[in-house]
Structure formats: structure tokens, C-alpha cells
Steps between C-alpha positions, in 0.01 A plus 500: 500500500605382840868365473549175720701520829847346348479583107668779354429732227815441202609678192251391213546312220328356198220785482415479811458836718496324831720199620462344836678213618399269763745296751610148352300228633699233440805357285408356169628156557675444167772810492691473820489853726214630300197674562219659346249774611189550453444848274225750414533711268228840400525610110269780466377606116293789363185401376471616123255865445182350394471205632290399892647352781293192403593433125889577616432221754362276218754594262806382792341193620472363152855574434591363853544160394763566218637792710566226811659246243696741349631650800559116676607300195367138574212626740199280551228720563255321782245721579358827405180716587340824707704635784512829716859734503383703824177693390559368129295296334749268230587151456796279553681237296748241693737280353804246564860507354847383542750754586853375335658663786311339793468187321112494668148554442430851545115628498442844361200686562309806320269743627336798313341785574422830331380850691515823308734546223710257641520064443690330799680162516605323793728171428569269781757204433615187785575152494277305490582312802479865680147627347326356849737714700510841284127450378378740846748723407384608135182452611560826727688707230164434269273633730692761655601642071381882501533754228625857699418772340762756358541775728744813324555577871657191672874455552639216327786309638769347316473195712098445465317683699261800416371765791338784442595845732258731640414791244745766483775285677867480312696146442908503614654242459813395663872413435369157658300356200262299762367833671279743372290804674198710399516821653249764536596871467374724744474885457608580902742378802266168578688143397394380143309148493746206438482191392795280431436147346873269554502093349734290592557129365494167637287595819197364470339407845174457645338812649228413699412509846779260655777706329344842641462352867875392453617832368305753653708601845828527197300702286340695809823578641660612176236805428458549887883658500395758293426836616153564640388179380127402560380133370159569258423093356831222582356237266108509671454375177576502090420725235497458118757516238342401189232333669746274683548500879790666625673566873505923553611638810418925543645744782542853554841684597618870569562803259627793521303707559242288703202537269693363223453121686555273247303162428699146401410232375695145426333272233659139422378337237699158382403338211643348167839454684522851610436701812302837339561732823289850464623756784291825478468813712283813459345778735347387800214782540399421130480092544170427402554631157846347485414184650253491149746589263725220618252236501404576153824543433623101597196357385570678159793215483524211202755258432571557158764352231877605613736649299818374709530142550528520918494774750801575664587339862684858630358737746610811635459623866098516681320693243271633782867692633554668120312763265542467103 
């Protein structure tokens, strides 16, 4: 599900598995220096051996009225019927309460969906007075709801993300709980492949083509002092993480000894409140292969629940200058 620009993921509560909470809109007029967000939250259940995708959805949606009531004491339920949670087809129920703590209509809405074994929930809740604003916003987190599939091989992060390493290739993680590296083990003298993934919070800015033009002579100028450098793509254009676009820069520099030429690359990829930055470097004469390998490798990534409410803000000297 694509998070909005501005929300952020939160410790769950009340059964859910997934809590997101959206910027404040406004004050609620009646409590003085108060404001309330708009939430969605994900609950995901097991669907019962026996029964179909179908009858389970039959089975929730004519519980979802008492389940919305009982969960919102007071709700009014409004309006109720088929609806689409990504590529699942399910139904939704919406209703209206009053929050005792806002002292406000709040409007809660239900969507369903079912794929495998699995039976997904998606509850959205905003004032009233805010649906017009927010409505766009769920909108995109229905449509853009995927199930990934389990993979025994990804890493999973303790701050939500999962990536999955080349075959073969070894985790270490660092003192610094915001880096990580999968590293390949080689059986002669040639450099291993590398790739390093860092987050940092609270940057969050726009990559696109006005922030390369701006950056590019800094970013030139900071690979270009490195020995034997040679520029291979500064920011010609994006490439994938996840199926989102993201800013990569790739050079060559020196080895020793001079067939050992190694190939960089720099991949920023901000999103969710944090700057992802990927910095990987492998054998130049083998690149092709390599350059495969790492694609598959970032476009292997999925936000997934975190463990730790927030990744850290530290950092630790230019990754690209340091080996695990």
C-alpha cells in the first residue's frame, strides 16, 4: 500500500497490524490547541481451513455492521456496498460517530478484501469537515493495497523495510542500527559485490529533475576526487526501487591491481520521511552480471510493518569511504 507523502507508520493498537497517521488538518474548534488526524489502520486475519475466499467475504460483511458499532460505540452506519482493496474484490461499510475526545463528527470507513488464506481490512477515520480534503488520499492507499508474497530469502528490517540479497550473498549488520550490507563472498583476490542500504529520518525531499540539475556539479565533484575516477550515468535518469522512481548516480575508480577497477553506484531514495540511500560497488570487468543482481536486488524492496517505532537520525562517515 502506498503510504502518503506526510503520514507515518505508528506502533499498533486495538488489533490492528498496521497504523498510519496522517498530518492534522485542522483544530477541532471546541477543545482549545487540539487536533485530530486522519488514520488508517490494516488488520489482517486468517481465513478459517475450509472455507473460500467468497463465503469468508460473506461471512465478514454480514458481521461488518455489528463489528463497526461495536468497535465505534454510537456509530451511524451511512452507506455500505461492493468496493475494490487493490486487485481485491470486497465491499465497504462507512459510518459517522462522535469521538468524546474530539468532541466532532468523525466518519469511519471499511474496506474488505480477501486473497489466499488471508482476509484484509483497511479502516480509514477523519472529521467530517476534513473527508473532502483526505477523501484523494485513501482513495490512493485503496488502489495502490497489494498482497507481497512471502519470500524465506528477503532481509527484514526492524524499521519496515524488506530487500532481498543476491543468492549466496551474507547480511552484516552494523554497530549503527540504520546501516546494513549484503556482501558476496568471493573464492580469489577480486573485491566482493557490496551493497550498503543507510535511512535516515526527517529528510524527505523531492528527487526529481530540478534537485539533480542543482546537485549534480556537488555530487560530480565529490566522486571525481577519487582515484582514477571515470563518470558511468550522473543522474541521466532514475531507476526503480520497489517500482518507485529513484535518483542513482554510477562511476568507476582505481584498484589495486588495475584489473580489479571497481564499479559505484549512489542510489537516493526518500520516502515516508526518510532518505533510503543504497551505495554499492562490485567488479568492473564483470558489470553486466552485477549491474543485474543489483537491480533485482532494489526492486526486491517492500515497505513492510516496523518493529521499532522510528529510525534513527545518526550517521557515520561516507559509507562509499568504509568496508563492513
Amino acid at each position: 500500500m502506498e503510504i502518503p507523502a506526510g503520514w507515518g507508520v505508528k506502533a499498533p493498537g486495538n488489533g490492528d497490524d498496521v497504523l498510519l497517521i496522517g498530518p492534522a488538518y485542522r483544530p477541532v474548534p471546541s477543545i482549545e490547541n487540539t487536533t485530530v488526524s486522519p488514520e488508517m489502520a490494516v488488520t489482517v486475519a486468517s481465513i478459517p481451513d475450509g472455507m473460500s475466499v467468497s463465503d469468508e467475504l460473506k461471512t465478514l460483511q454480514a458481521a461488518a455492521q455489528e463489528s463497526l458499532k461495536s468497535a465505534y460505540p454510537g456509530c451511524v452506519v451511512s452507506n455500505e456496498g461492493a468496493a475494490s482493496l487493490g486487485s481485491m474484490t470486497g465491499f465497504f461499510i462507512t459510518g459517522t460517530y462522535t469521538s468524546a475526545s474530539a468532541a466532532a463528527p468523525i466518519v469511519v470507513r471499511r474496506v474488505y478484501g480477501a486473497h489466499g488464506r488471508s482476509a484484509f481490512r483497511l479502516t480509514e477515520t477523519v472529521l467530517k469537515k476534513d473527508c473532502d480534503a483526505v477523501a484523494p488520499v485513501f482513495g490512493v492507499a485503496e488502489s495502490s493495497f497489494a498482497v507481497a508474497p512471502f519470500n524465506k530469502d528477503a532481509y527484514t528490517s526492524p524499521y519496515g523495510f524488506q530487500l532481498t540479497p543476491p543468492a549466496g550473498w551474507t547480511v552484516h549488520e552494523w554497530s549503527a542500527p540504520n546501516l546494513v550490507s549484503f556482501v558476496e563472498k568471493t573464492s580469489d583476490d577480486s573485491p566482493p559485490g557490496n551493497i550498503l542500504v543507510r535511512g535516515r529520518m526527517g529528510l524527505n525531499p523531492i528527487v526529481d529533475e530540478q534537485m539533480i540539475a542543482a546537485n549534480k556539479d556537488t555530487w560530480n565533484g565529490k566522486y571525481a576526487a577519487e582515484p582514477g575516477y571515470a563518470p558511468v550515468d550522473h543522474g541521466q535518469g532514475m531507476i526503480l526501487i520497489g517500482g518507485e522512481k529513484a535518483f542513482c548516480t554510477i562511476w568507476t575508480q582505481a584498484a589495486a591491481p588495475p584489473e580489479n577497477r571497481v564499479r559505484k553506484w549512489h542510489v537516493m531514495y526518500p520516502r515516508n520521511g526518510v532518505m533510503v540511500e543504497f551505495f554499492v560497488s562490485y567488479p568492473e570487468a564483470s558489470h553486466r552480471r552485477y549491474d543485474r543482481l543489483v537491480r533485482d536486488c532494489l526492486q526486491s524492496w517492500v515497505w513492510c510493518p516496523p518493529t521499532e517505532k522510528s529510525m534513527p537520525a545518526s550517521d557515520v562517515p561516507d559509507p562509499m569511504l568504509v568496508t563492513p
